[in-house]
C-alpha positions as CSV (number, residue, x, y, z in Angstrom):
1,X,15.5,0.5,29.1
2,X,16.6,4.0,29.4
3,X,16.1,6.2,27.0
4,X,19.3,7.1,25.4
5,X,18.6,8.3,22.2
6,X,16.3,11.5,23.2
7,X,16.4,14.7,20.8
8,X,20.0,15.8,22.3
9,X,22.6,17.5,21.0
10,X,25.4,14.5,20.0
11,X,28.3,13.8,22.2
12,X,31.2,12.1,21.7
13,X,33.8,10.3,24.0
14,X,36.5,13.3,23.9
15,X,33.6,15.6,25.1
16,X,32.8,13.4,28.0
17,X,34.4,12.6,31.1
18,X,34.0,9.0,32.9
19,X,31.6,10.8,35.3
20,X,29.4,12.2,32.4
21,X,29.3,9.0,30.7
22,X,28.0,7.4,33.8
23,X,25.2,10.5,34.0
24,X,24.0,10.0,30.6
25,X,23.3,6.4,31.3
26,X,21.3,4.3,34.2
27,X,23.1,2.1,36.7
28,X,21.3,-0.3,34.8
29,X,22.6,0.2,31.2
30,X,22.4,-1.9,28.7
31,X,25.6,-2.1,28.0
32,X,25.7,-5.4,30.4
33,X,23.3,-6.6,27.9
34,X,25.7,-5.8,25.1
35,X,28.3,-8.0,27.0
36,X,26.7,-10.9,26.2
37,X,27.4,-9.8,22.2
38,X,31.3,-11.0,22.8
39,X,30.7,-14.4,20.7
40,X,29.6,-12.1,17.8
41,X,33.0,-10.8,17.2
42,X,35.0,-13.6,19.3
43,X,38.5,-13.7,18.1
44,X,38.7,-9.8,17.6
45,X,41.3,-7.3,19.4
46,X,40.9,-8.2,23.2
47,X,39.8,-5.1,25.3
48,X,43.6,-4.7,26.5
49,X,44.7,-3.9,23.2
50,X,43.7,-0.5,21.7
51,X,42.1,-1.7,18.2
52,X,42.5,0.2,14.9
53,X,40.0,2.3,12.2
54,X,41.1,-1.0,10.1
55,X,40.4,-3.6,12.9
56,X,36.6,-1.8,14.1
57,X,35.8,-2.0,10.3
58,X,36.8,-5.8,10.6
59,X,34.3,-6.2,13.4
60,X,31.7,-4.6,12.1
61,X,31.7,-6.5,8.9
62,X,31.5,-9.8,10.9
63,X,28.6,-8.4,12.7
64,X,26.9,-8.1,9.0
65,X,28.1,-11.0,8.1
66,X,25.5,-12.9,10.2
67,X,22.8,-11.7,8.3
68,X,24.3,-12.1,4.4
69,X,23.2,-15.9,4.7
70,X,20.0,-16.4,6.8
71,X,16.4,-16.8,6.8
72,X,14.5,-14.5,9.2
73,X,10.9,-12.7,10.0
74,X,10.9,-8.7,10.4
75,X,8.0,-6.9,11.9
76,X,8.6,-2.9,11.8
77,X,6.3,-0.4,13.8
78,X,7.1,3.0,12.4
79,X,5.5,6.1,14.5
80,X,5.4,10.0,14.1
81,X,5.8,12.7,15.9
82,X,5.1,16.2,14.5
83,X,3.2,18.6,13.6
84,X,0.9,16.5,11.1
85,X,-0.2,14.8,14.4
86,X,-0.1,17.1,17.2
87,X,-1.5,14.9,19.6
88,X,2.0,13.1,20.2
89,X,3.8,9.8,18.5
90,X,1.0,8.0,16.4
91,X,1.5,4.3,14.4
92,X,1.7,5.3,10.6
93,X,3.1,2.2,9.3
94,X,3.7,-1.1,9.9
95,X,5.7,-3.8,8.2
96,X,5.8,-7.4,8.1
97,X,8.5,-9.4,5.9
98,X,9.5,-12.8,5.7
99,X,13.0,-12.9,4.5
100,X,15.5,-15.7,2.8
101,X,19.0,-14.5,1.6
102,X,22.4,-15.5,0.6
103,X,24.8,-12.5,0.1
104,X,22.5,-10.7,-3.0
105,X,20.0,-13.8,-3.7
106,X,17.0,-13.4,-1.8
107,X,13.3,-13.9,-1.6
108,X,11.3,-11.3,0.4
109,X,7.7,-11.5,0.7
110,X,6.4,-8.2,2.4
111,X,3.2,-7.2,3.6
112,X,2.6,-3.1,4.4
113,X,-0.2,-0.9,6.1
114,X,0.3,2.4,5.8
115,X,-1.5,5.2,7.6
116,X,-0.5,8.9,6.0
117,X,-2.1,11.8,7.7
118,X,-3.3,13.9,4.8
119,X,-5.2,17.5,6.1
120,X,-5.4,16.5,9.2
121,X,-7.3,12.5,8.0
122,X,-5.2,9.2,8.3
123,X,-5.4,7.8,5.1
124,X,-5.0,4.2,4.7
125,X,-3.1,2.0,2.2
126,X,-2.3,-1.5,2.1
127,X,-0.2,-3.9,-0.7
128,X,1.5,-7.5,-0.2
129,X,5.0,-8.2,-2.5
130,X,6.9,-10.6,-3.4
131,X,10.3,-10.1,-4.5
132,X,13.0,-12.3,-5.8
133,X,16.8,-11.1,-6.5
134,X,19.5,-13.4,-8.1
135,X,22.7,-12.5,-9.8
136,X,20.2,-13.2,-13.0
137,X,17.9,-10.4,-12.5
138,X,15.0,-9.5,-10.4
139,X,11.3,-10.3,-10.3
140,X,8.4,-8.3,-8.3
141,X,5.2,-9.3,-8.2
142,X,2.8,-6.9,-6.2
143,X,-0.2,-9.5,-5.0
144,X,-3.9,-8.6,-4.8
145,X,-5.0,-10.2,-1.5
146,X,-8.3,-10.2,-2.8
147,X,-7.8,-12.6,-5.9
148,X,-4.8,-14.1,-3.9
149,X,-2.5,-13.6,-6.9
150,X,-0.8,-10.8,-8.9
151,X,-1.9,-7.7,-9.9
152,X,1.1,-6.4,-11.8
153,X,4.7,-8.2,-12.3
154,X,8.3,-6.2,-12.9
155,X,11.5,-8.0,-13.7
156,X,14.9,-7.5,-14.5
157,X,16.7,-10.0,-16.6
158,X,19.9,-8.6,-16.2
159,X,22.3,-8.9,-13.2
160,X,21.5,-6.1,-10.2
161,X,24.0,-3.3,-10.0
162,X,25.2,-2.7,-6.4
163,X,22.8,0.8,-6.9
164,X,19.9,-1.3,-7.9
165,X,20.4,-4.0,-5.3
166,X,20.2,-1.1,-2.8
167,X,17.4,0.8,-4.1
168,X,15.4,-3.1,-4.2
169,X,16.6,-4.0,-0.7
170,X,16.4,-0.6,0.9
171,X,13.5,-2.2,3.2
172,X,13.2,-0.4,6.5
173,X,15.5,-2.7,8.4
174,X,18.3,-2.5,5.9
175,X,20.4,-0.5,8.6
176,X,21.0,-3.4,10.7
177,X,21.5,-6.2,7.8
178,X,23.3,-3.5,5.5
179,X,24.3,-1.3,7.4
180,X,21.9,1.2,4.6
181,X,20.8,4.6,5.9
182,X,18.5,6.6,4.4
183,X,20.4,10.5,2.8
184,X,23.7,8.7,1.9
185,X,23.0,8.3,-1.3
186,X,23.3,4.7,-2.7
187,X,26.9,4.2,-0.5
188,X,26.2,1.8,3.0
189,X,27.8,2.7,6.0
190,X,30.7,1.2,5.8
191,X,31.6,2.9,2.4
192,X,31.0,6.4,3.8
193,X,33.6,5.8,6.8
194,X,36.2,3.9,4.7
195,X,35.8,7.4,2.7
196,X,36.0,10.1,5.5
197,X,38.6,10.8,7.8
198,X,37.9,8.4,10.3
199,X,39.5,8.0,14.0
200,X,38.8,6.3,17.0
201,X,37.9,7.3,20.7
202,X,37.6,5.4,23.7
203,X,36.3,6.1,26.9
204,X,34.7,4.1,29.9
205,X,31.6,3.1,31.5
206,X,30.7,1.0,34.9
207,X,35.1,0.1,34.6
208,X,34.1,-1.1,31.1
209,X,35.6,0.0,28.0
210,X,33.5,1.5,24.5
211,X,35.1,2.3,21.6
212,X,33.6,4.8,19.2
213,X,34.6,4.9,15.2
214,X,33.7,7.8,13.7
215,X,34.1,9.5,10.2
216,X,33.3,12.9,8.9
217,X,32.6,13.6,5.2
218,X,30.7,15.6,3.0
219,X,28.2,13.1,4.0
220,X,28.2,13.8,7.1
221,X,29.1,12.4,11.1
222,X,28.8,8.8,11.5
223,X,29.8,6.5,14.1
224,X,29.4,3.3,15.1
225,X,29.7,2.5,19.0
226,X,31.5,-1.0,20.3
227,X,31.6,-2.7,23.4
228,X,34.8,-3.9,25.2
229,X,34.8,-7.1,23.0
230,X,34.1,-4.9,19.7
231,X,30.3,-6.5,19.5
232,X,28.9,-3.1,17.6
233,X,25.8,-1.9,19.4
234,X,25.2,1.7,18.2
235,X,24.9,3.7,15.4
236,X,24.8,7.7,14.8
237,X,24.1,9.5,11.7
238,X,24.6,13.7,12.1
239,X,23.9,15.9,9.2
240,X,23.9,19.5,9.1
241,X,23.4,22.4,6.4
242,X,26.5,22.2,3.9
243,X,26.8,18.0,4.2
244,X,25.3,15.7,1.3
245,X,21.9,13.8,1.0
246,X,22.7,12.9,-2.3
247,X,26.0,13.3,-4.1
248,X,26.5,17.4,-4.6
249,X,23.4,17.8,-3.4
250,X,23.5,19.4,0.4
251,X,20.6,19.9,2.7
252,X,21.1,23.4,2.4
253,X,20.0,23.6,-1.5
254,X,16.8,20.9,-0.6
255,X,13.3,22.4,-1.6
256,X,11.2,23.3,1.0
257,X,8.5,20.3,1.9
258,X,4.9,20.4,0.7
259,X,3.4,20.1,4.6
260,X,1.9,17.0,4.6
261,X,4.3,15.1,6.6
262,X,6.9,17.6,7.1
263,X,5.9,21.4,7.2
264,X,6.0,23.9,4.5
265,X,10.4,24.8,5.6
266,X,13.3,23.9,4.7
267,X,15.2,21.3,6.2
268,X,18.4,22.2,8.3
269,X,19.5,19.1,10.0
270,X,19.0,15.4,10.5
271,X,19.7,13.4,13.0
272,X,19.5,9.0,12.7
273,X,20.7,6.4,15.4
274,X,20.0,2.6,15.4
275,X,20.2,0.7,18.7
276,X,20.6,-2.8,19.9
277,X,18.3,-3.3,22.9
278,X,17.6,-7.1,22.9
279,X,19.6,-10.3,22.1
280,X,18.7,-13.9,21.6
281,X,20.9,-17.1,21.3
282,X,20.8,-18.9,17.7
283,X,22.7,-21.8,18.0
284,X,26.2,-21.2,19.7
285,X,25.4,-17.4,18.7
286,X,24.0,-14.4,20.2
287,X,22.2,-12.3,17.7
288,X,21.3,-8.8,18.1
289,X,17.1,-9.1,17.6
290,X,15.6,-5.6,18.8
291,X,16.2,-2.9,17.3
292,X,15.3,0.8,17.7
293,X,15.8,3.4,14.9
294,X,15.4,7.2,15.4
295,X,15.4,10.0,13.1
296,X,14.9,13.4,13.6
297,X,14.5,16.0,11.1
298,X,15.0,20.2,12.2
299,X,13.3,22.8,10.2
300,X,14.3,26.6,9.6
301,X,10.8,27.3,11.1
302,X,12.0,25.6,14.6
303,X,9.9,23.0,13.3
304,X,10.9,19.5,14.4
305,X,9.4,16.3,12.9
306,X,10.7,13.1,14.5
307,X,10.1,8.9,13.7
308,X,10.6,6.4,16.0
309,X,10.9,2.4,14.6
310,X,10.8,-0.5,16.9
311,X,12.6,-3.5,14.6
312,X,12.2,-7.2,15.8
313,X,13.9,-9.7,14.2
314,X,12.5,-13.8,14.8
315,X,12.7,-17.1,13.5
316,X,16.2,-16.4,12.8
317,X,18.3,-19.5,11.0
318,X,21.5,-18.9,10.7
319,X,23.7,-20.6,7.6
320,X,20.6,-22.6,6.4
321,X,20.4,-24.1,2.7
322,X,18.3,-22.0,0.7
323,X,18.9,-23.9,-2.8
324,X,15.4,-24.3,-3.4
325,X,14.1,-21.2,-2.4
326,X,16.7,-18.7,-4.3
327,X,17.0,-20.2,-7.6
328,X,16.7,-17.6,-10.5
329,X,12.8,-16.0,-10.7
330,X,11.6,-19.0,-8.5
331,X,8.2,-17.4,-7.7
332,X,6.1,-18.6,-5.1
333,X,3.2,-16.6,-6.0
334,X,0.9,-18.3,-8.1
335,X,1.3,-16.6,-11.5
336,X,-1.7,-17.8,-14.5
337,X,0.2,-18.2,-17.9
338,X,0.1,-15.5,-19.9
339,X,-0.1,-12.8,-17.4
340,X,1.8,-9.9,-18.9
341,X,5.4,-8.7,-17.4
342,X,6.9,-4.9,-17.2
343,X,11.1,-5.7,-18.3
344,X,12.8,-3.0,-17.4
345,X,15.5,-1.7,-20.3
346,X,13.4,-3.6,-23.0
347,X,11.2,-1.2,-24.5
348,X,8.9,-1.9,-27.2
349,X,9.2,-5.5,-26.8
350,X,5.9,-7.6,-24.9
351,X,6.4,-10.4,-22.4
352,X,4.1,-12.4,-20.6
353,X,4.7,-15.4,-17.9
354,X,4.6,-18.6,-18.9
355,X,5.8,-22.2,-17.4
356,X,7.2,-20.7,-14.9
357,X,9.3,-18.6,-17.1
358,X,9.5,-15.1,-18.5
359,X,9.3,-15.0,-22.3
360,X,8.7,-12.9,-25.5
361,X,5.2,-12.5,-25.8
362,X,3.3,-13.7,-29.4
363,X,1.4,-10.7,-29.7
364,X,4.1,-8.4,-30.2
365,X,2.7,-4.9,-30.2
366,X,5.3,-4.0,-32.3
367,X,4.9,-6.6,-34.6
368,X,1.0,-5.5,-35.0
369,X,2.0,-1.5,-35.3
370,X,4.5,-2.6,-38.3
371,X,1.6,-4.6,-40.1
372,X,-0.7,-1.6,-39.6
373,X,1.7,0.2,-41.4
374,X,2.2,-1.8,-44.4
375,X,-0.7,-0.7,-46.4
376,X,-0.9,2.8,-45.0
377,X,-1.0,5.9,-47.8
378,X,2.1,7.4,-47.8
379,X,3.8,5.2,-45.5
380,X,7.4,3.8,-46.0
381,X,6.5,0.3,-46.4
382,X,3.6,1.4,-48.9
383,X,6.7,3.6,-50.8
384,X,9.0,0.3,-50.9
385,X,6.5,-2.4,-51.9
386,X,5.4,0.2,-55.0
387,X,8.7,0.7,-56.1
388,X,9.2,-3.3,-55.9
389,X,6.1,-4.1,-57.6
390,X,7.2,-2.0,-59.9
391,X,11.0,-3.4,-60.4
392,X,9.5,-6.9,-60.3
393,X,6.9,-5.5,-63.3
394,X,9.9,-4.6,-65.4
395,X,11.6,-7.3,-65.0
396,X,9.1,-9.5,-66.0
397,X,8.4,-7.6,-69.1
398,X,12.0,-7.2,-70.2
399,X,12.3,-11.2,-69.9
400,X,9.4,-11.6,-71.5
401,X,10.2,-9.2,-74.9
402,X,13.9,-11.1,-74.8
403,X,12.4,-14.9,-75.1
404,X,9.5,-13.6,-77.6
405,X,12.7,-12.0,-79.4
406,X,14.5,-15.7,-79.2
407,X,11.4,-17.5,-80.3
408,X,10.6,-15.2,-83.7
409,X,14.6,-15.3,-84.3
């Protein structure tokens, strides 16, 4: 496949003419491949028919829609390229997940190996999660592949907020499920365009038609590239000095990085772009399965730091009943009763697993701090039991004077 995402400055249809278009690209673009994506968004505005901002948001939220109810594997091969590792793009992580979802229920069990180059060393980490979301709550488990069981459990037990959901399921292929890039915040892609100006541009390719959406915003450029038949097949992400990473915060007022990873500037522009480059049938579907993902971060110093994941999506099931695997904290992780559990937003209170279940510990610690205070010197328990002892005192005196009163009488 060609390469058509190398560190170039970003062009748009209006800036091209039909012979630049065809320069950019081989006589053997993918964007035959992308043909084949026409059952994707069959029933869409035919390619004869100029389509709308309204109607490319349409199709691009039926291409999500193939993933909101699904069971899939992911594996993700993140490299580097930078000064950190001058010797050119070097593996630093790779990911493995095995997914099951409807809309915001899911399981995800996810195994990591990280490489970080620290002072010029790779340095490497593993860990193995499992994570279960439900509009209940949420449950982590981080699992010691040693012991083959947990090591530490977090939960939820209230429902997600769409913030929360994100920041959970912000796993590094969330850009083609969700449409979630990194430096917008908690908002998804399609909530950034439906908030910027957005427009359309067409222009054409091998006789073939591509339509562009594209929005600019405080947050930034983004686009989203369709085929003649409105199957979406890229995605571009442009941010420069004054626009947002994080609501009123621009890239201009970032700190300058620690130079570990990045170098010791300040950033001045990013770059992202997501790209279908393979497809496979799934029943009477074709689904986009290969995936590339680029970023590029610039640098005041003429730095450049670039990262380069290769997504691959298999064992996809589309529409498949997932009762028994999404039901409320359904673990599959073997978890010994009374292991204790982190709640978030329940401080002070101890929980602990326990038939399957997350409930209120027996050992309260705060139970056991308020008996240690009882008897304490100067303590306001010690102050209330003295002054009932005393009341109590009194009043068994003054009852006892009356009825020796009654009796002499």
């Amino acid at each position: 496949m060609p390469d058509l995402l190398s560190p170039q400055p970003v062009i748009f249809a209006d800036d091209l003419g039909q012979s630049e278009v065809s320069k950019s690209r081989s006589s053997k673009s993918w964007i035959g491949i992308t043909a084949a994506l026409v059952t994707i968004c069959a029933g869409m505005v035919g390619a004869s028919a100029a389509p709308s901002v309204h109607e490319l948001f349409g199709a691009y939220e039926k291409y999500l829609g193939l993933y909101q109810r699904a069971s899939y594997k992911v594996k993700v091969s993140v490299s580097y390229s930078g000064f950190a590792l001058p010797k050119g793009p070097t593996a630093i992580e790779q990911y493995s997940y095995n997914v099951f979802r409807d809309g915001k229920n899911a399981k995800v069990f996810e195994e990591v190996s990280i490489n970080t180059p620290i002072a010029g060393r790779m340095q490497a980490s593993q860990y193995t999660n499992e994570s279960v979301l439900s509009d209940a709550g949420a449950i982590w488990v981080a699992i010691d592949p040693a012991k083959k069981g947990p090591s530490s459990i977090e939960a939820k037990l209230d429902p997600l907020t769409d913030s929360e959901w994100l920041k959970t399921a912000g796993y590094t292929f969330a850009a083609v499920t969700d449409g979630y890039f990194p430096g917008n915040g908690q908002n998804l892609l399609l909530q950034i365009l439906k908030g910027s100006s957005s427009s359309t541009r067409r222009f054409l390719h091998q006789d073939k038609t591509i339509w562009v959406l594209e929005g600019q915003s405080e947050w930034g450029q983004h686009s989203i590239w369709f085929d003649s038949e409105l199957a979406p097949y890229r995605i571009m992400q442009v941010k420069k000095l004054d626009d947002w990473i994080e609501p009123d915060l621009p890239i201009s007022r970032t700190r300058e990085f620690d130079g570990r990873l990045f170098p010791k500037a300040h950033l001045r522009a990013i770059t992202r772009s997501l790209e279908v480059i393979g497809l496979e049938r799934v029943g009477d579907k074709i689904v986009p399965t290969t995936f590339v993902l680029k970023e590029e971060h610039d640098f005041d110093n003429r730095e450049r730091v670039s990262f380069r994941s290769d997504i691959t999506f298999s064992e996809i099931k589309l529409q498949p009943d997932l009762s028994h695997k999404l039901a409320p904290f359904a673990v599959s992780t073997r978890i010994p009763d009374g292991t204790p559990v982190t709640v978030q937003n329940r401080g002070g209170i101890a929980y602990e697993w326990r038939d399957g279940q997350i409930v209120k510990s027996l050992n309260q610690p705060s139970v056991r701090r308020l008996e240690g205070n009882w008897f304490q010197r100067n303590s306001v328990w010690a102050r209330v039991l003295l002054l009932g002892t005393i009341l109590v005192a009194a009043l068994v005196t003054i009852w006892y004077l009356r009825r020796r009163q009654a009796a002499i009488s």
